[in-house]
Each structure stands twice: as C-alpha cells, then as structure tokens.
C-alpha positions as protocol buffer text, in pm:
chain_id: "A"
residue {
  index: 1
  type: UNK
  ca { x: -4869 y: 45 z: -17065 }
}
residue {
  index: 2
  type: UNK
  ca { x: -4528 y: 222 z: -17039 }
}
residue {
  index: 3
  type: UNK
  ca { x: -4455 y: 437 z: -16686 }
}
residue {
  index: 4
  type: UNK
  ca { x: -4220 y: 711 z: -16820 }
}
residue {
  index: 5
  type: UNK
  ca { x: -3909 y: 650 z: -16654 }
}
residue {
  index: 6
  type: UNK
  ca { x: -3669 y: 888 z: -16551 }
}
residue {
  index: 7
  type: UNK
  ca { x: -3254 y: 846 z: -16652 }
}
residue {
  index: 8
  type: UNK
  ca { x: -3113 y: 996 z: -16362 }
}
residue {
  index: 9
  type: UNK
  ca { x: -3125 y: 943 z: -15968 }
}
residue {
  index: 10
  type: UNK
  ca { x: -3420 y: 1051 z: -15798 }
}
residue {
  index: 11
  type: UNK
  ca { x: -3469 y: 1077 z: -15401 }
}
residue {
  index: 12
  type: UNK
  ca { x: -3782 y: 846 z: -15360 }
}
residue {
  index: 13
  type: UNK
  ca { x: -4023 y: 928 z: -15009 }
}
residue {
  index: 14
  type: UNK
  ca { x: -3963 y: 615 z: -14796 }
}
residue {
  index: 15
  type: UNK
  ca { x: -4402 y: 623 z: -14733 }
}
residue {
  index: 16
  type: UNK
  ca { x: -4458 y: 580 z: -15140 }
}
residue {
  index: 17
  type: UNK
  ca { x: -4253 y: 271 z: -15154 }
}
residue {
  index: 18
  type: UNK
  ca { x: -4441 y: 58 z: -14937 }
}
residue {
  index: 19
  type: UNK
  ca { x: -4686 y: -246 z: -14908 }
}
residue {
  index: 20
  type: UNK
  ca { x: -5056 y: -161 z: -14859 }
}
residue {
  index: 21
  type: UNK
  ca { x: -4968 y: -341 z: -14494 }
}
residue {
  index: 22
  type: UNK
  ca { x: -4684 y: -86 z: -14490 }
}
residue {
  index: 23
  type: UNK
  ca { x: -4385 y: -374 z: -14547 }
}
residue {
  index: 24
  type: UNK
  ca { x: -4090 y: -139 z: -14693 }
}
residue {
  index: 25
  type: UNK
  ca { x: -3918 y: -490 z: -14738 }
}
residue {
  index: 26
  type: UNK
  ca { x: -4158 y: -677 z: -14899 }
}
residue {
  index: 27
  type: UNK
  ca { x: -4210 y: -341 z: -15184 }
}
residue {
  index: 28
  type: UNK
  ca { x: -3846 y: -365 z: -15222 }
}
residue {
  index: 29
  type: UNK
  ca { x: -3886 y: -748 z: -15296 }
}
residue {
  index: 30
  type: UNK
  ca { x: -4152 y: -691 z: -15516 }
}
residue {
  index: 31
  type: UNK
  ca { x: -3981 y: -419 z: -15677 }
}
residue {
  index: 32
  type: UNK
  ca { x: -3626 y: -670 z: -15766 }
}
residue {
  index: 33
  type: UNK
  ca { x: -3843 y: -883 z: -15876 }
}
residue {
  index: 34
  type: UNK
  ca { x: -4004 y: -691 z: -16124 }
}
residue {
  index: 35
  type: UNK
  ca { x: -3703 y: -531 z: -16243 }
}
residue {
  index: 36
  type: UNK
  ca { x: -3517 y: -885 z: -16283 }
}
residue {
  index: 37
  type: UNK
  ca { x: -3809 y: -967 z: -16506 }
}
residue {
  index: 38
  type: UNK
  ca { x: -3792 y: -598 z: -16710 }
}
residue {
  index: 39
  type: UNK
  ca { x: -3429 y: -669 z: -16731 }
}
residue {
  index: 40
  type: UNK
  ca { x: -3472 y: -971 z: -16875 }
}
residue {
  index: 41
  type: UNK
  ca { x: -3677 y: -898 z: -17111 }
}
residue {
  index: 42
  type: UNK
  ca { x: -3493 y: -635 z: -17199 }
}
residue {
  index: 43
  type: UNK
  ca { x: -3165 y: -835 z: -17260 }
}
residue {
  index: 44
  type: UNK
  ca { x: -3360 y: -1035 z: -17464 }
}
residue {
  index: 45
  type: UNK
  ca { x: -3460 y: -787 z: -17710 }
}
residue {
  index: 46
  type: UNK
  ca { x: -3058 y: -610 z: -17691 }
}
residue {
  index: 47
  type: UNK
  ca { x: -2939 y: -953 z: -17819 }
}
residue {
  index: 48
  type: UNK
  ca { x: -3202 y: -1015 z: -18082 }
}
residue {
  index: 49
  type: UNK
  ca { x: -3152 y: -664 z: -18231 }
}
residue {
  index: 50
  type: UNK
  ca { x: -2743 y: -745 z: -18240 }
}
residue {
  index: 51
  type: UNK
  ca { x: -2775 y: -1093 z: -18365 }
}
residue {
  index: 52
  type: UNK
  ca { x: -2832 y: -916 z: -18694 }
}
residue {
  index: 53
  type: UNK
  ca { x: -2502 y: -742 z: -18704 }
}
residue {
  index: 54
  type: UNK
  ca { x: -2295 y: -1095 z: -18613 }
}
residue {
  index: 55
  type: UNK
  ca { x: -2045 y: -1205 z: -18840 }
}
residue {
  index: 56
  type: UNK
  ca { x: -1838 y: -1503 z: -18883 }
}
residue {
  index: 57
  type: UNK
  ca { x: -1527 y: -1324 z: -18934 }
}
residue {
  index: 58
  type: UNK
  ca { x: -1333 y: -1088 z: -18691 }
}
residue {
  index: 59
  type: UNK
  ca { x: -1213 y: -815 z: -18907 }
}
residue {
  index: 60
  type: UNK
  ca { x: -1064 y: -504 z: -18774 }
}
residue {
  index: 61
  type: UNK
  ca { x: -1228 y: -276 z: -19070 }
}
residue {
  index: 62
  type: UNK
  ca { x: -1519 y: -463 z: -18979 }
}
residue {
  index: 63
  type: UNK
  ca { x: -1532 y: -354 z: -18591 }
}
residue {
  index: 64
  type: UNK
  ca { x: -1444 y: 28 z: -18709 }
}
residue {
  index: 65
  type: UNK
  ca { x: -1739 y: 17 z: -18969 }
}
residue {
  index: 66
  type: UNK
  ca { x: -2013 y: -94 z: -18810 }
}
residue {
  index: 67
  type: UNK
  ca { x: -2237 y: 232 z: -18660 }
}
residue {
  index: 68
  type: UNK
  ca { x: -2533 y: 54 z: -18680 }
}
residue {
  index: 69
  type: UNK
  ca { x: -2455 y: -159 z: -18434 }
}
residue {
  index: 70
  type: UNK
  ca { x: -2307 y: 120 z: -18235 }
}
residue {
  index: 71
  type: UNK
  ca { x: -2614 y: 292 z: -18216 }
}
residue {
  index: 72
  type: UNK
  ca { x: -2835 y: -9 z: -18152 }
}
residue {
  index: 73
  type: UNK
  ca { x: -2632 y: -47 z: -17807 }
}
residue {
  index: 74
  type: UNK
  ca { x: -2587 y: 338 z: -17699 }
}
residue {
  index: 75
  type: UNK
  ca { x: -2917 y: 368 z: -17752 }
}
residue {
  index: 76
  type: UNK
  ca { x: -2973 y: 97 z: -17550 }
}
residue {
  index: 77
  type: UNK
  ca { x: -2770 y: 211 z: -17266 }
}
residue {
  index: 78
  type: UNK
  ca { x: -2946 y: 598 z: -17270 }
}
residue {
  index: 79
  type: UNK
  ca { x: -3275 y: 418 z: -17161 }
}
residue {
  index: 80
  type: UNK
  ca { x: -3354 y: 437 z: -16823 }
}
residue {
  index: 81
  type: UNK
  ca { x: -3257 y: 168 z: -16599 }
}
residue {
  index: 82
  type: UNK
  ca { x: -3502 y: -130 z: -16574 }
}
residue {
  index: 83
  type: UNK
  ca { x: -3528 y: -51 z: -16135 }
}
residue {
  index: 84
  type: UNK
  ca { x: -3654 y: 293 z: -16233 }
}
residue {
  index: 85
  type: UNK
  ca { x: -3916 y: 182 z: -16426 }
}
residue {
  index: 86
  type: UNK
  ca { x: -4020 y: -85 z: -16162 }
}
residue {
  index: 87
  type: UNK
  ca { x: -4007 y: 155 z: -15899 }
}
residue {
  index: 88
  type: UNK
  ca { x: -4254 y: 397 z: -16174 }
}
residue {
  index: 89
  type: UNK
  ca { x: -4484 y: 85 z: -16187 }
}
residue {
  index: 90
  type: UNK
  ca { x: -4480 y: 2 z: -15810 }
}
residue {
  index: 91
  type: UNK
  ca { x: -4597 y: 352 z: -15710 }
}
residue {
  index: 92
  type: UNK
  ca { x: -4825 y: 417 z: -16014 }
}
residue {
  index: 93
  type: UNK
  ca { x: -4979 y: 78 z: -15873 }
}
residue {
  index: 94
  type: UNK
  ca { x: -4930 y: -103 z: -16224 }
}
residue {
  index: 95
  type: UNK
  ca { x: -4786 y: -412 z: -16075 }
}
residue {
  index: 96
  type: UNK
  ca { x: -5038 y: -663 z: -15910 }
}
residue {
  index: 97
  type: UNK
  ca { x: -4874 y: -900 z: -15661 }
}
residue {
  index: 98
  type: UNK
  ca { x: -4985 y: -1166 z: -15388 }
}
residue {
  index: 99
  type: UNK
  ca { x: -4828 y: -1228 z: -15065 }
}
residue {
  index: 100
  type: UNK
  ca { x: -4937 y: -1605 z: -14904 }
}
residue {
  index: 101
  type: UNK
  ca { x: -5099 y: -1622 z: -14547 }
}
residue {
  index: 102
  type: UNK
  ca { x: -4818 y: -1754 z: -14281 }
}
residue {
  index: 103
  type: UNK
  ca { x: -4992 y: -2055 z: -14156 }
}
residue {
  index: 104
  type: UNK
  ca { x: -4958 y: -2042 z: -13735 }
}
residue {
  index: 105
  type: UNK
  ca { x: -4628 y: -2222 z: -13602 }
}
residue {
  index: 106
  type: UNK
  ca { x: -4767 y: -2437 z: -13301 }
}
residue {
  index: 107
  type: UNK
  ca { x: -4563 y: -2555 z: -12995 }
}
residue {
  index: 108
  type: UNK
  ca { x: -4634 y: -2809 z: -12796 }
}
residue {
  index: 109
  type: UNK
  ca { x: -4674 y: -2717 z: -12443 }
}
residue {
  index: 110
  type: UNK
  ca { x: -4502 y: -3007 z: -12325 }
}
residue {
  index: 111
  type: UNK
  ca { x: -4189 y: -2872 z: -12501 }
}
residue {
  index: 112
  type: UNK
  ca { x: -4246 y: -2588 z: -12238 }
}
C-alpha cells in the first residue's frame, strides 16, 4: 500500500518519530534503512524504464530528439524523495521491524 508522500520539506514532531521504547535513534535507523531499500528499488525500476531508450551510437541529433526519455527521468525526479515516504510509512506504522535482546555483559569479580 502506497503512503502519499509529500515533495517538499516538512517539520516532523520529534515524539512521532520514535520507537515504541521511545529510541529516536533506533526510528532513524529503521527509517535509512527503509529508505535505502525504497531507493533501491526505485533505481531499479529508473534504469529498466531507460534501458529502452539506449542506443549503440552517440549521435548529437539523437541526444536533442529524444523527449521520451526526457520525460521518463523528470518525471522521475518530481516524485517525492524515497526518506519521505519512509518517514510516511514509519509513522503510519506500515513498516514492521525487530530489534534483538542485548544478552547481559558479565564481569568477573576477580577482574574487580
């Protein structure tokens, strides 16, 4: 399910972005993460959709000529950045995530 996404800067409340143990750091980790993987995937698709328009030969009436592929990438580019829409997911609570228990560090007591 798409979060709609907003293009421009936003000023986020410090209390929505954070961890149900209220870890700002570990949202914002969570949050990279997710983007890194939106980004990705999003990269992915960018070059598929321009693999179409590749050509063996470098012409210069060629480069001038070619709108589609001008439009395939500014269209690209007016989407909204792949953080926004992580940070839309985060706080909608569409991403599911699992931290690992910290097992105990024990010290001797005869390092004492």
């Amino acid at each position: 399910m798409k979060t709609p996404a907003s293009a421009s800067i936003i000023t986020r409340n410090l209390a929505d972005i954070t961890t149900d143990k209220g870890n700002v750091y570990e949202a914002i980790s969570i949050i990279s993460k997710r983007a890194n993987q939106l980004s990705i995937k999003l990269k992915e698709e960018l070059t598929e959709k321009l693999a179409e328009f590749a050509t063996t030969v470098d012409n210069l009436e060629e480069v001038f000529e070619n709108r589609e592929q001008i439009e395939v990438s500014k269209q690209y580019e007016r989407q909204p950045k792949p953080t926004s829409h992580a940070i839309e997911e985060f706080i909608a609570g569409e991403l599911h995530y699992e931290t690992p228990e910290v097992a105990p560090i024990v010290i001797p007591r005869e390092l004492f």
